[in-house]
C-alpha positions as CSV (number, residue, x, y, z in Angstrom):
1,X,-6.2,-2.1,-28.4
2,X,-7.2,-3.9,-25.1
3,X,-4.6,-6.1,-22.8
4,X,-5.0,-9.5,-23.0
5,X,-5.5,-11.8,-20.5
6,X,-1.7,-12.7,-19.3
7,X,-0.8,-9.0,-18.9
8,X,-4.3,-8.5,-17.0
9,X,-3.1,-11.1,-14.8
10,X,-0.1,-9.5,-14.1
11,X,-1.3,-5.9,-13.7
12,X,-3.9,-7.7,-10.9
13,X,-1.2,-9.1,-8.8
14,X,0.9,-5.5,-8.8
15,X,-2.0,-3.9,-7.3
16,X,-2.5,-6.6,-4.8
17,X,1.4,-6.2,-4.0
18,X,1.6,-3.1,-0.9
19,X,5.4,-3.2,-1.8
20,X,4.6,-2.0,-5.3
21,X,5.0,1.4,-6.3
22,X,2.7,4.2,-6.4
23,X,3.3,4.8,-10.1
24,X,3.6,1.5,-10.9
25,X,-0.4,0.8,-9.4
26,X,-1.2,4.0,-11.6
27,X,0.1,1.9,-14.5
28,X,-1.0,-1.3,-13.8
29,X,-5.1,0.0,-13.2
30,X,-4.7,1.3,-16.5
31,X,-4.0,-1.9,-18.2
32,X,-6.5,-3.7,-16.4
33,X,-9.6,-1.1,-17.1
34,X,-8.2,-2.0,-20.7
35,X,-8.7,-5.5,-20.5
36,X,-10.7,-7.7,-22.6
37,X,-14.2,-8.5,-20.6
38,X,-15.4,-12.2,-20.6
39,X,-18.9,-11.9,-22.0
40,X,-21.6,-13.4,-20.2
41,X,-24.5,-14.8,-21.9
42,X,-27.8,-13.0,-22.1
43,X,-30.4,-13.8,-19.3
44,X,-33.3,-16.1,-20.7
């Protein structure tokens, strides 16, 4: 199942964060690699 956009979000500002947690940035990269990609139309 892939994250949806809020928890995404969230996961992208905990990596942004230096005060957060190794672990937790392990985590968080997960979920975001897992998140639903906005397709872009094909090239005419």
């Amino acid at each position: 199942m892939a994250t949806g956009k809020k928890p995404a979000h969230d996961a992208a500002k905990l990596l942004a964060d230096k005060k957060t947690p190794a672990k937790v940035k392990e985590i968080a990269a997960s979920d975001l690699a897992q998140a639903k990609k906005k397709k872009t139309p094909p090239k005419k």
